[in-house]
KOLDO-844599 format. One line per 4 residues: number of its first residue (from 0); their letters; for each residue x, y, z negated of N, C-alpha, C. Coordinates in steps of 0.1 Angstrom, whole numbers, plus 5000, padded with zeros to 4 digits. Atoms other than C-alpha are relative to their C-alpha. Layout:
NUM	A	X:Y:Z:X:Y:Z:X:Y:Z ~ ... $
END
This chain:
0	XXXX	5008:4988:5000:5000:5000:5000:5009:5012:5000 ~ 4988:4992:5001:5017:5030:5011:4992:5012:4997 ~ 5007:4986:5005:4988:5056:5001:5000:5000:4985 ~ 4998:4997:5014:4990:5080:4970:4986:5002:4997 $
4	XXXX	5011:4995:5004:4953:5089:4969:4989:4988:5005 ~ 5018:5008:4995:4916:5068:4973:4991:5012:4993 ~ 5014:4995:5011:4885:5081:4971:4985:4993:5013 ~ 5013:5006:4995:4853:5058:4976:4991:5004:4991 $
8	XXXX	5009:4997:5010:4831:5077:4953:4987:4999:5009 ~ 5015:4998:4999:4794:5074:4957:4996:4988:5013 ~ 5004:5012:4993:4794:5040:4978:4992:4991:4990 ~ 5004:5011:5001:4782:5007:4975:5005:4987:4990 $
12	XXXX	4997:5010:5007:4805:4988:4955:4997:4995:4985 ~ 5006:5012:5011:4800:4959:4928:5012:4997:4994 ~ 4987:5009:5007:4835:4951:4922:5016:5009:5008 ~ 4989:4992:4999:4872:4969:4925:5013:4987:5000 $
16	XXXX	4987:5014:5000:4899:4942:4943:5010:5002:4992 ~ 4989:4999:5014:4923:4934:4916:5016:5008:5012 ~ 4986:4998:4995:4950:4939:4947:5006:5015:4999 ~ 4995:4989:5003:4945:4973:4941:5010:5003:4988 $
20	XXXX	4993:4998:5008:4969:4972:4910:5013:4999:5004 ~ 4984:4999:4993:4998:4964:4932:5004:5006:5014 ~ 4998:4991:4993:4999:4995:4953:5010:5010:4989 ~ 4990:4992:5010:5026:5010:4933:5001:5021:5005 $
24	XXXX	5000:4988:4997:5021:5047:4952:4987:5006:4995 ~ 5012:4997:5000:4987:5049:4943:4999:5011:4987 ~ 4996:4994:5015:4984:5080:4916:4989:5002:4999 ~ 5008:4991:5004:4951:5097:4923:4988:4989:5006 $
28	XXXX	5007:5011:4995:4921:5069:4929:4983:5008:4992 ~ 5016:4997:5005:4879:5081:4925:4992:4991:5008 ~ 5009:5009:4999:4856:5056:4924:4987:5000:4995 ~ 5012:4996:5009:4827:5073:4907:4990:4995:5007 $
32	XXXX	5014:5000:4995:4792:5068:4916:4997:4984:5009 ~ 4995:5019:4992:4797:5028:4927:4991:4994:4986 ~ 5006:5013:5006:4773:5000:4908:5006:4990:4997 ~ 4994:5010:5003:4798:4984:4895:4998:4992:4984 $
36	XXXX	5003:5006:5007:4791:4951:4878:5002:5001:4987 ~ 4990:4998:5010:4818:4957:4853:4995:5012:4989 ~ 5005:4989:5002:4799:4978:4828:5011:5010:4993 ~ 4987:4996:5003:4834:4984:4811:5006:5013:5007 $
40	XXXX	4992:4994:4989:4851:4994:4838:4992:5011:5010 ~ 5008:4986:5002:4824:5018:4849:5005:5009:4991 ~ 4994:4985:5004:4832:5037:4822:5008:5005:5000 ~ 4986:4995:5001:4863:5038:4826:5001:5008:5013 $
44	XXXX	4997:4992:4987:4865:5051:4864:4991:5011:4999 ~ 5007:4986:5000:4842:5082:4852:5006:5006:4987 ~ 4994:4990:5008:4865:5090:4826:5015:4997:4998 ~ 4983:5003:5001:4901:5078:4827:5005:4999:5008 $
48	XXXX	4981:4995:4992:4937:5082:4844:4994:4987:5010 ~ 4998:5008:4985:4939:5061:4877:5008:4990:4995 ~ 4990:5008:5003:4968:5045:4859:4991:4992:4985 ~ 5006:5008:5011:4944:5030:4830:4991:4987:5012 $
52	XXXX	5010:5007:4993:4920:5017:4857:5010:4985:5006 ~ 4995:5010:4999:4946:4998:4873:5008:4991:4994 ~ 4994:5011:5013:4963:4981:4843:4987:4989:4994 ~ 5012:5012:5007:4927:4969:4833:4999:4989:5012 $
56	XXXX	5001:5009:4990:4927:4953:4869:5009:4992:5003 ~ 4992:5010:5001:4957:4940:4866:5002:4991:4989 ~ 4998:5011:5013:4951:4925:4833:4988:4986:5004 ~ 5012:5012:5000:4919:4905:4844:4995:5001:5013 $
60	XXXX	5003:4996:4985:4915:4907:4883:4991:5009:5004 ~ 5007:4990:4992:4881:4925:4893:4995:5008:4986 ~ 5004:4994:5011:4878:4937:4858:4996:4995:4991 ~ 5001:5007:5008:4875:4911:4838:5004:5001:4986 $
64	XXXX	4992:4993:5010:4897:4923:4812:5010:4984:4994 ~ 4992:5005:4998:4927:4905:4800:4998:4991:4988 ~ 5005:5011:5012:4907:4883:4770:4993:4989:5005 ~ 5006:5010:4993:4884:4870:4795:5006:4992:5008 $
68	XXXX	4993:5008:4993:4907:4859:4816:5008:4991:4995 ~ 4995:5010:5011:4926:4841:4787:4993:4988:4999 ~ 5010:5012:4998:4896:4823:4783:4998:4993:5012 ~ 5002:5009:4988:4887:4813:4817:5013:4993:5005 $
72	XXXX	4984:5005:4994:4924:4801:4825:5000:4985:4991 ~ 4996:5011:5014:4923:4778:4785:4987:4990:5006 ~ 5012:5011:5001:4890:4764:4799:4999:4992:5014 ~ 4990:5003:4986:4903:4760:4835:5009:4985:4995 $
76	XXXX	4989:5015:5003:4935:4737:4817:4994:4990:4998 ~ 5007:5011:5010:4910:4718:4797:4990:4992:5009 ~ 5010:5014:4986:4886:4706:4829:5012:4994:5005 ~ 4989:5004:4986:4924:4699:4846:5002:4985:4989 $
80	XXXX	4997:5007:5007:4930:4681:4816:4994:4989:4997 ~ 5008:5009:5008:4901:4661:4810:5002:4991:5016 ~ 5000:5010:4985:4901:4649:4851:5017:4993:5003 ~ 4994:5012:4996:4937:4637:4848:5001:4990:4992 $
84	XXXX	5000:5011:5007:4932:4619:4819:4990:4986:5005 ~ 5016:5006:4993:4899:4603:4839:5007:4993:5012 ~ 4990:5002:4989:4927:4599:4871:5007:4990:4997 ~ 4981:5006:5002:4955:4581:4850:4995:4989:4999 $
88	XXXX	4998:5013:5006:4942:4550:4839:4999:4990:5015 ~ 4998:5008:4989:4942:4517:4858:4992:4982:4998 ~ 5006:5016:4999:4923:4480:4863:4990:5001:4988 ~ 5008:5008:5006:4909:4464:4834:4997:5012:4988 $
92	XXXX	5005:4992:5006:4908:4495:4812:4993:5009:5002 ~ 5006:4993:4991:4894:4515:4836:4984:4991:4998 ~ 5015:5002:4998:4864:4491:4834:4996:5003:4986 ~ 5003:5000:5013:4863:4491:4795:4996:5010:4996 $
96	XXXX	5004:4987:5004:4861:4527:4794:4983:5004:5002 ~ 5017:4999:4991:4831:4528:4823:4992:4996:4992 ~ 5011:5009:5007:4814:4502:4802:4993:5010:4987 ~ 5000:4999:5009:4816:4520:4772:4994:5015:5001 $
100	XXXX	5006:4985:4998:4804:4555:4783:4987:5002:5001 ~ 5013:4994:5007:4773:4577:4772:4995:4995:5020 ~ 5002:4999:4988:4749:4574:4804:4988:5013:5000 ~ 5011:4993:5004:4720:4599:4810:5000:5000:5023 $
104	XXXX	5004:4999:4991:4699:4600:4846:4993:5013:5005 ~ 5003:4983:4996:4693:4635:4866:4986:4994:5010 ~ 5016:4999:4990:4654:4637:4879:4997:5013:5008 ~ 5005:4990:4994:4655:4658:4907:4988:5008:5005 $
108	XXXX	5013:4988:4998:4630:4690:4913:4991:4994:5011 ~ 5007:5008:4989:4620:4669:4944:4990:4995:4997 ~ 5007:5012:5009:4610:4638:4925:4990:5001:4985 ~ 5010:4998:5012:4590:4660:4895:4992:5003:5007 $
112	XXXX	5011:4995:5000:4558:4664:4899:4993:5013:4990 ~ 5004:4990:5004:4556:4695:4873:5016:5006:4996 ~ 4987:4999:5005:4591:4705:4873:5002:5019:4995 ~ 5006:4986:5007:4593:4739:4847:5006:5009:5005 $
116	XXXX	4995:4991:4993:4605:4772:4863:5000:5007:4992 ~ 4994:4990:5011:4624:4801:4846:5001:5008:5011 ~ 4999:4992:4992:4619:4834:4865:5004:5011:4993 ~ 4995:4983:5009:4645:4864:4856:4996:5008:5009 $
120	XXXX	5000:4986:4998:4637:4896:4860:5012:5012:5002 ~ 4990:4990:4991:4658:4923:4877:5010:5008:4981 ~ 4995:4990:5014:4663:4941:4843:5012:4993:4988 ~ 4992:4998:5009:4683:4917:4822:5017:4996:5008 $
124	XXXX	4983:4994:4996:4718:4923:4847:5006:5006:4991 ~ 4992:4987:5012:4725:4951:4826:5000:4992:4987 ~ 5001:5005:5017:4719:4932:4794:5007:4985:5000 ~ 5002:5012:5000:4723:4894:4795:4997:4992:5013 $
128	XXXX	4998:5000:4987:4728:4886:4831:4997:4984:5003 ~ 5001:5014:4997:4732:4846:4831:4995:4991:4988 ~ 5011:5012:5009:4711:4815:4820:5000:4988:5007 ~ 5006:5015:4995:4707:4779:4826:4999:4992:4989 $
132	XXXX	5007:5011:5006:4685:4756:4818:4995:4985:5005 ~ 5004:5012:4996:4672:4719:4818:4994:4996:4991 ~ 5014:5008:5008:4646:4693:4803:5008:4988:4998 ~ 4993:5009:5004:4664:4664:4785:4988:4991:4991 $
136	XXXX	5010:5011:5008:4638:4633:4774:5006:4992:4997 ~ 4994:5009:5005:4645:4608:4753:5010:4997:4983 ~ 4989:4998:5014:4662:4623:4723:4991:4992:4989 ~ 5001:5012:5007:4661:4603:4692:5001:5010:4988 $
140	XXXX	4994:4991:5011:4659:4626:4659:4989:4996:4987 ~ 5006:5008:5012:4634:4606:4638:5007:4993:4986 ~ 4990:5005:5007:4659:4583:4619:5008:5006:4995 ~ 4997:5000:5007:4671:4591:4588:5006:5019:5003 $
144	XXXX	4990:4987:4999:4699:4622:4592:4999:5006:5014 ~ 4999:4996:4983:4694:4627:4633:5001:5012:4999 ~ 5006:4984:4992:4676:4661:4632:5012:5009:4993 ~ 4984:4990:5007:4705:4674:4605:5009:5000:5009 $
148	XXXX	4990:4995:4993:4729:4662:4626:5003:5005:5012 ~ 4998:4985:4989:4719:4679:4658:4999:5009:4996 ~ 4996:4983:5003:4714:4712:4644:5011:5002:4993 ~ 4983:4996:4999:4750:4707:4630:5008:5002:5007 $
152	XXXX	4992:4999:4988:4762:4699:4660:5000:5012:5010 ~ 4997:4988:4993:4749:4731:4674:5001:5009:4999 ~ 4995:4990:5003:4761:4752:4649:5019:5001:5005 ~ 4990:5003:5000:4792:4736:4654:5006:5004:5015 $
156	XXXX	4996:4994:4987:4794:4743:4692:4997:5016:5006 ~ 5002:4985:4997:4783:4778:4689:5014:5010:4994 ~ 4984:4994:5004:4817:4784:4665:5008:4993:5008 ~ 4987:5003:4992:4838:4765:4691:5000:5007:5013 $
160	XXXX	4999:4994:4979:4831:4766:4729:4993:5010:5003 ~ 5008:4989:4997:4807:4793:4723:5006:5014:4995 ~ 4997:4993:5003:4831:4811:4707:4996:5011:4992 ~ 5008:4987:5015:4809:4826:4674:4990:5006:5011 $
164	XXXX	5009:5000:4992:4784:4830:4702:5000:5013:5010 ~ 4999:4988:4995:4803:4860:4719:5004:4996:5019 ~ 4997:5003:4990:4810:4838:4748:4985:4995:5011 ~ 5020:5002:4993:4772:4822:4752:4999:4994:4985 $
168	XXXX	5011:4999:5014:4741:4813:4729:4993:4986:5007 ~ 5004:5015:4999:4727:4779:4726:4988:4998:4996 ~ 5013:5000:5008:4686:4776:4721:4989:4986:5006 ~ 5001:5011:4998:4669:4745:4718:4987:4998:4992 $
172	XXXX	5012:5003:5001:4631:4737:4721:4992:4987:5004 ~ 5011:5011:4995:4603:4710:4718:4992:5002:5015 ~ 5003:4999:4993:4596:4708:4752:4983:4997:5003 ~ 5014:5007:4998:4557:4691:4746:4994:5017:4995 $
176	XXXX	5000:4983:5010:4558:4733:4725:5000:5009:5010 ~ 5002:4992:4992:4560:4752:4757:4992:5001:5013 ~ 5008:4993:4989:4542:4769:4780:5002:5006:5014 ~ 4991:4997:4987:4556:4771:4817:4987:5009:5008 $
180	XXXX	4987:4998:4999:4563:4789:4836:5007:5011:4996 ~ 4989:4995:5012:4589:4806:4812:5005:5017:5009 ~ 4990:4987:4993:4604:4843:4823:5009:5006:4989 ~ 4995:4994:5009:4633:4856:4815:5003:5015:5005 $
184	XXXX	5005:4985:4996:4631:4894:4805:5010:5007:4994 ~ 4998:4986:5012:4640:4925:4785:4991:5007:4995 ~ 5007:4988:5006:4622:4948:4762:5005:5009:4991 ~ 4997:4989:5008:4627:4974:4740:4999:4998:4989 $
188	XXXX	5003:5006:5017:4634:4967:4700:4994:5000:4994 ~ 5009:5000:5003:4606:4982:4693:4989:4991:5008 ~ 5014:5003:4993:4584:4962:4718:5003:4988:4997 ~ 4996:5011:5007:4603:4929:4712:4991:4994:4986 $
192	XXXX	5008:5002:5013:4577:4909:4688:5009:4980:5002 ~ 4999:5014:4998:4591:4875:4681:4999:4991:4984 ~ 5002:5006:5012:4583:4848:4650:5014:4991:5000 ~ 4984:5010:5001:4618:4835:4641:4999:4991:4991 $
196	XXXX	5003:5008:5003:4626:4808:4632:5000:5000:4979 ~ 5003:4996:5015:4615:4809:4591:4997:5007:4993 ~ 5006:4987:5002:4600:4837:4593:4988:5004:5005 ~ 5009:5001:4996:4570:4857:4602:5000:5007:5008 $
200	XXXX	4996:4996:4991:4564:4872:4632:5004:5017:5001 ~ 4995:4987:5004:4585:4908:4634:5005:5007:5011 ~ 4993:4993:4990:4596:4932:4658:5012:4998:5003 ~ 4980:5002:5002:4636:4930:4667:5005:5008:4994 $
204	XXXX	4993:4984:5008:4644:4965:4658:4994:5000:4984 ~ 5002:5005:5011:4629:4954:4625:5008:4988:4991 ~ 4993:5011:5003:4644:4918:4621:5013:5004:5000 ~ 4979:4997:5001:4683:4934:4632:4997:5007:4987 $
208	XXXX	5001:4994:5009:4671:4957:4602:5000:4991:4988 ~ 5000:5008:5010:4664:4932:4578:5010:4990:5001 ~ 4987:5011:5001:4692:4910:4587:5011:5008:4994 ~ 4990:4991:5003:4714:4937:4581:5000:5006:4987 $
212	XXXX	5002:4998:5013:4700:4949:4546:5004:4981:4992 ~ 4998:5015:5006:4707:4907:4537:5014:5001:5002 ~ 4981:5002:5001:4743:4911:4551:5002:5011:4991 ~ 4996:4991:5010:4744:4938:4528:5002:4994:4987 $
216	XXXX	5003:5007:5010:4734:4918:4498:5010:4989:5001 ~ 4988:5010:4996:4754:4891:4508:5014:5003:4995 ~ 4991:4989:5004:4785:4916:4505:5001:4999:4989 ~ 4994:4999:5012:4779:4923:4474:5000:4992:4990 $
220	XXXX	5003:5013:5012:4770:4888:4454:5008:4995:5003 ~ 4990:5007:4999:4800:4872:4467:5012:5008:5001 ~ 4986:4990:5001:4824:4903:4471:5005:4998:5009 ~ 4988:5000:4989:4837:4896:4502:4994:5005:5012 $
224	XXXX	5002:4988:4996:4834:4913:4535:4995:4985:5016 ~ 5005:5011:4989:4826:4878:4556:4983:4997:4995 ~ 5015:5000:5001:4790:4869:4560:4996:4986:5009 ~ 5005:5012:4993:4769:4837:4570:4985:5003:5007 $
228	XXXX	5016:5003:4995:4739:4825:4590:5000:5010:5010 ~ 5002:4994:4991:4723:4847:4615:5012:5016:5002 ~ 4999:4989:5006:4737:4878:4598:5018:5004:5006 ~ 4986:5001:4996:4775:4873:4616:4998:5003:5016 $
232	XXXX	4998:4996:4981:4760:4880:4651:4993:5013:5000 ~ 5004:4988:4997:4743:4915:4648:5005:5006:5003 ~ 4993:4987:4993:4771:4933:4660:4996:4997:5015 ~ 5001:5001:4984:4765:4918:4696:4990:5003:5009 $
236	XXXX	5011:4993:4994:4734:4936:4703:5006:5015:4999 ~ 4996:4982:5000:4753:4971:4695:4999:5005:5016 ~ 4997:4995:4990:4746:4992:4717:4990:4998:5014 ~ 5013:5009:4986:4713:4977:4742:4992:5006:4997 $
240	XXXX	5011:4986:4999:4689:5003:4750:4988:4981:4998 ~ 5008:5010:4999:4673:4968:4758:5002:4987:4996 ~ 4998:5015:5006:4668:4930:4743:5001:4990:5009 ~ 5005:5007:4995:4669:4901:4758:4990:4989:4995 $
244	XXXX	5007:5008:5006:4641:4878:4757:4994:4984:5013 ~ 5004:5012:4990:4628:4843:4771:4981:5000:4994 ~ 5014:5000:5004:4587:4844:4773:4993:4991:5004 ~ 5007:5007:4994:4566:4819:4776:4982:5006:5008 $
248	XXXX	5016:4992:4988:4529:4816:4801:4989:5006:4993 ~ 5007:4995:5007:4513:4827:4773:5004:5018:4991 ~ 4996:4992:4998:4535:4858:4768:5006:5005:4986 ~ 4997:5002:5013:4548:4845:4735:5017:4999:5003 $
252	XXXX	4979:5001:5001:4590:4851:4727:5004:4989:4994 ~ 4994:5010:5005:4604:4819:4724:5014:5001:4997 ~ 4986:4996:5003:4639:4832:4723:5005:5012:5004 ~ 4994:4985:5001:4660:4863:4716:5016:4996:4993 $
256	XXXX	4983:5007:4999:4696:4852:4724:5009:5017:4997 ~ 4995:5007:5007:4718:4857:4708:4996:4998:4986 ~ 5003:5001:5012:4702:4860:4675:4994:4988:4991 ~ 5009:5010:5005:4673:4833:4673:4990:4998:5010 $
260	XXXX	5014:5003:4994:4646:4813:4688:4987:4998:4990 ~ 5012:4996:5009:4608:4812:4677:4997:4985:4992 ~ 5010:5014:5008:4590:4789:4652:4993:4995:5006 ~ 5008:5003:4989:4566:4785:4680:5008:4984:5004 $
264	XXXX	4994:5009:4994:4589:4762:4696:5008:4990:4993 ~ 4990:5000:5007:4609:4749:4667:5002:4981:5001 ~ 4998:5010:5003:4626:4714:4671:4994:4990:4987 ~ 5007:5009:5013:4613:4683:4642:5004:4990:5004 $
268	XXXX	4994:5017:4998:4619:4647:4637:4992:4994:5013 ~ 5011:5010:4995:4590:4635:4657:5005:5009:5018 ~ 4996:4994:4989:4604:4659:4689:5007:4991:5011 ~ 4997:5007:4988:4616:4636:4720:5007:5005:5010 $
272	XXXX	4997:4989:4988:4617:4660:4749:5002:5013:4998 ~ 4994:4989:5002:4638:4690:4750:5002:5011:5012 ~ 4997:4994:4992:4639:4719:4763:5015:5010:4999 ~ 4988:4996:5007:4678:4734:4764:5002:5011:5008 $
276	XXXX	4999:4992:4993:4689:4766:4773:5012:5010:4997 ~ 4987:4997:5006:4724:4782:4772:4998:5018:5010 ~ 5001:4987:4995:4728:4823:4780:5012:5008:4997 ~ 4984:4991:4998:4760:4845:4785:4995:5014:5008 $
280	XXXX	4998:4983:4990:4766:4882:4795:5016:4997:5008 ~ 4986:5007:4998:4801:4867:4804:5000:4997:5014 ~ 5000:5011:4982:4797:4843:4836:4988:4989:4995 ~ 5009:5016:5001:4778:4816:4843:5005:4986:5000 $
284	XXXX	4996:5012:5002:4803:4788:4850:5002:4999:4982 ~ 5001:5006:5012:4802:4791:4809:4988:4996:4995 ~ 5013:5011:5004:4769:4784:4805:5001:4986:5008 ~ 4997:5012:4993:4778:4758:4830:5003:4985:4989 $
288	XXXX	4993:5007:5005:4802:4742:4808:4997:4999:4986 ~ 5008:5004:5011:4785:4748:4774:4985:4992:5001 ~ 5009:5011:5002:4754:4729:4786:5003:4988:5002 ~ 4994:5010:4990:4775:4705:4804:5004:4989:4981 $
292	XXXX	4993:5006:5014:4794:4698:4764:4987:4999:4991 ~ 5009:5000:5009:4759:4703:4745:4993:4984:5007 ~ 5011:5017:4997:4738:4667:4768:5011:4996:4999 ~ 4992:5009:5007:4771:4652:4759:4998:4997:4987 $
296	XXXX	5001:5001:5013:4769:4656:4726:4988:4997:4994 ~ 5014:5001:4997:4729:4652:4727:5006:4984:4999 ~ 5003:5016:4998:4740:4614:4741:5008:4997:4991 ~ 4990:5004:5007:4767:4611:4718:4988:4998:4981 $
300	XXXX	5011:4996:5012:4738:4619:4688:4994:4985:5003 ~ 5006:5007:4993:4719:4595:4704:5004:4989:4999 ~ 4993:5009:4997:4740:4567:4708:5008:4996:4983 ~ 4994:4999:5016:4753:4571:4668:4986:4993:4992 $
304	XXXX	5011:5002:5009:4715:4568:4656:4995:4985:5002 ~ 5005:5013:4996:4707:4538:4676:5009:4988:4996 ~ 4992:5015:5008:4738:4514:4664:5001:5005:4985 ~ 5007:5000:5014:4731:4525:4630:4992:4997:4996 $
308	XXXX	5018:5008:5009:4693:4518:4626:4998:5006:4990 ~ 5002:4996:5015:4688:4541:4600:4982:5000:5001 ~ 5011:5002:5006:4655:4540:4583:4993:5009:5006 ~ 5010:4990:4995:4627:4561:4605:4989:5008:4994 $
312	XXXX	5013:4994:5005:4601:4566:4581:4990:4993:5001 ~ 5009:5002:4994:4579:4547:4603:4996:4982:4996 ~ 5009:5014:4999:4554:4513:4599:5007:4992:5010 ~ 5001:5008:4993:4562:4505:4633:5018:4999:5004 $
316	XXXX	4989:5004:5000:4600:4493:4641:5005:5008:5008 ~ 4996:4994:4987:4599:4503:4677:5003:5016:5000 ~ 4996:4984:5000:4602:4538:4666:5012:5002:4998 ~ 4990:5002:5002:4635:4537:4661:5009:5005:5013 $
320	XXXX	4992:5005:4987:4644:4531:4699:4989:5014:5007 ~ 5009:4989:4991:4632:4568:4715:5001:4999:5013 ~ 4993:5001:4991:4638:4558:4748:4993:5011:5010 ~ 5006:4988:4990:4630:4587:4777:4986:4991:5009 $
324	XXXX	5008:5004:4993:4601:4583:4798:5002:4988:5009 ~ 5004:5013:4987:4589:4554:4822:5001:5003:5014 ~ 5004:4996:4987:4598:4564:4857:4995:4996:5008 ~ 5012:5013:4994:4583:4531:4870:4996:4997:4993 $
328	XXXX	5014:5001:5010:4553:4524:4855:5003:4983:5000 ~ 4999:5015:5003:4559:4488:4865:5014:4993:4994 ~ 4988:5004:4996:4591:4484:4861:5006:5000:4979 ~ 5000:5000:5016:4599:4473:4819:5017:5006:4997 $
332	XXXX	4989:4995:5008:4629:4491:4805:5000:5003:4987 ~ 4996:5002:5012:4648:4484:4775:5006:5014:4998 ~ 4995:4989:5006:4651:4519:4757:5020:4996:4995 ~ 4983:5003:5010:4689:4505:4740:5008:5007:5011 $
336	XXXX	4990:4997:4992:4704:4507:4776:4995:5009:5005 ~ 5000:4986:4988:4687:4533:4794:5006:5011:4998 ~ 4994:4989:5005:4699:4564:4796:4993:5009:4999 ~ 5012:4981:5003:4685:4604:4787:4998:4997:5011 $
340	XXXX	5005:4998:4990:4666:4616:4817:5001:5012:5000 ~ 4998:4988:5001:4678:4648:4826:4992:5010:5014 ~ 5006:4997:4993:4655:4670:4847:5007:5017:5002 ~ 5000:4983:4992:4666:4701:4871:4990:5008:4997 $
344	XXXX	5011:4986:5005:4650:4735:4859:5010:5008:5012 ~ 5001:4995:4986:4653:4758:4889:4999:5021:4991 ~ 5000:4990:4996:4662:4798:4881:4996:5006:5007 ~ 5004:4992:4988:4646:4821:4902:4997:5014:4998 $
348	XXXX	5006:4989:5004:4640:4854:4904:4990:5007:5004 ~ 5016:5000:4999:4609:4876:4909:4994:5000:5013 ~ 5004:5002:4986:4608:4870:4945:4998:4985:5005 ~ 4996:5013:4999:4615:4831:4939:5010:4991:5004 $
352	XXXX	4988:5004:4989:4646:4832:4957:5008:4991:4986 ~ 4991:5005:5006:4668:4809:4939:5015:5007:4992 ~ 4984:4991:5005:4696:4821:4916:5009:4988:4993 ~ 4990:5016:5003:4710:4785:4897:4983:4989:4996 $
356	XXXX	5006:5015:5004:4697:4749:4896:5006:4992:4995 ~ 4990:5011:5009:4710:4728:4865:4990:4988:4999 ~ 4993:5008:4996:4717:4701:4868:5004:5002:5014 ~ 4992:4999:4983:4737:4706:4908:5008:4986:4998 $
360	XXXX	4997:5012:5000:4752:4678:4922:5019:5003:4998 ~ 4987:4991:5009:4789:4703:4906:4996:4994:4992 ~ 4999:4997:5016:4777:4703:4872:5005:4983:4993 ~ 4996:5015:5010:4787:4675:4843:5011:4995:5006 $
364	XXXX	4988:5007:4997:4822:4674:4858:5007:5003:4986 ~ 4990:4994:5012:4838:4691:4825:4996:4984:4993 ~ 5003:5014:5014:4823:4653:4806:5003:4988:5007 ~ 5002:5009:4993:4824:4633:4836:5010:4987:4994 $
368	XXXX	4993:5013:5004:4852:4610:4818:4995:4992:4988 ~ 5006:5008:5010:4829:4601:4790:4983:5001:5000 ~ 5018:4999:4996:4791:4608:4807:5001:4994:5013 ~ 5004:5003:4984:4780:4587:4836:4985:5005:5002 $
372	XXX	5011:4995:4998:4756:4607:4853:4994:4990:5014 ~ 5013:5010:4987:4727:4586:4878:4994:5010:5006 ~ 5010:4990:4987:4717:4608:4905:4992:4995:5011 $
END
């Protein structure tokens, strides 16, 4: 690049090529009045040095910034990692492994006859940009400890891969509890009405209020400056003129990521079919990869309860054995071996055009060495 000056103010662009950072002449660059995705980096090209702009582009290519890009690279190693461990092996262990792996079967959108639809709205870009979801039958959370130890499990992956949930948000409903088809929106804190879960039903701009008067209390009965439960994620709405929310056909808030989902919808022993739904301002290959580790962990739940046999509660034995639906009616399956039934939920937006469909015949490579997926 042998120019000292740019000026593309008041175009069209979405994104600023990282290559611009290695134009070493470049001193004087305006890029104002551009739609750029980057809401960061927006601010920055309407108020800072040309030489700030391009160090942020050289730290994380189109603006990514140089934290996210840390991440995406550590989660990069970790799929490279997991496919050549999946690559190395050889013969007779190679089958031992196959044998011994979770299974779960994908029911394509084709093949349903009411298959559920999630329509976003234009509005939550600016807020909460990406989502995917799917319908997983067959869970097993009757017996004994189950339902504890999925909702530990997904406290547990909201402080790991979800990164304290600043990376994505993990929300997880009785799917026989909703009401399709689902939109996802925005509203205003004041307009936001949602019944959380243990609670009664309250505005948001009230709920962040009352969570916040409890982290206060909190503070002071223990003296320390860390805080539990919901009360650890209210900084991550700083700052959002608007919420996000997921509504069902009845026009009821089943979820308000990253904070909480509703009581409306709330998981229980006797629950089966699930509806799962993972949401990032970030990217989407992370929801990708956090739903991709969450029906792992689902079959891994699953597959713990059933060679245990713990005590169900129940008269009848067979409860024990949740097995997913009948897809042939004639055809007798033994719940032990089948596998989950994982059904495509279909993104769209308010025109219908497609924006993601999870399960794709991509996804579930990040588990692929210990999930066999039946497509």
């Amino acid at each position: 690049c042998l120019f000292q000056s740019l000026d593309v103010a008041n175009n069209r662009l979405q994104e600023l090529p990282a290559a611009l950072a290695d134009c070493p002449r470049l001193k004087e660059a305006n890029f104002r009045g551009n739609q750029l995705k980057d809401k960061r980096l927006e601010k920055m090209v309407n108020g800072c040095q040309t030489k700030a702009i391009l160090e942020y582009l050289r730290a994380g290519g189109r603006g990514k910034g140089k934290a996210e890009s840390t991440r995406e690279e550590a989660r990069k190693k970790k799929r490279e990692k997991q496919q050549q461990k999946k690559d190395g092996g050889d013969g007779e262990q190679d089958e031992l492994e196959e044998a011994s792996k979770l299974m779960v079967k994908v029911l394509h959108v084709s093949e349903n006859p009411a298959p559920l639809i999630v329509k976003a709205s234009p509005g939550v870009k600016d807020v909460r940009p990406f989502i995917v979801c799917c319908v997983l039958k067959g869970a097993n959370l009757k017996p004994g400890n189950a339902l504890k130890r999925f909702l530990s499990m997904q406290t547990k992956l909201h402080e790991d891969i979800c990164e304290k949930r600043t990376a994505a948000t993990i929300a997880t409903h009785d799917l026989q509890l909703i009401k399709g088809p689902l939109r996802y929106d925005v509203q205003p804190p004041d307009e936001l009405k949602i019944t959380p879960l243990g609670r009664k039903e309250i505005k948001a701009k009230d709920l962040l209020r009352q969570l916040q008067l409890e982290a206060e209390e909190q503070r002071k009965q223990k003296k320390r400056q860390n805080v539990s439960g919901l009360h650890k994620y209210l900084q991550l709405l700083d700052g959002k003129d608007n919420y996000p929310c997921l509504v069902d056909a009845e026009g009821s808030v089943i979820s308000f990521p990253p904070i909480t989902n509703s009581e409306k919808t709330k998981i229980r022993k006797d629950t089966r079919d699930l509806f799962l739904e993972v949401t990032s301002d970030t990217s989407l290959q992370i929801c990708k990869d956090v739903m991709d580790t969450l029906i792992l962990k689902i079959a891994e739940l699953n597959r713990f309860t059933l060679e245990n046999k713990e005590d169900s509660g129940s008269d009848n034995e067979s409860d024990a054995f949740c097995g997913p639906v009948n897809l042939n009616p004639g055809q007798n399956i033994q719940p032990v071996n089948f596998p989950l039934v994982l059904e495509q939920v279909r993104v769209v937006d308010t025109d219908g055009n497609l924006k993601v469909l999870y399960p794709s015949k991509t996804d579930l490579t990040t588990v692929s060495s210990l999930l066999t997926v039946i497509r």
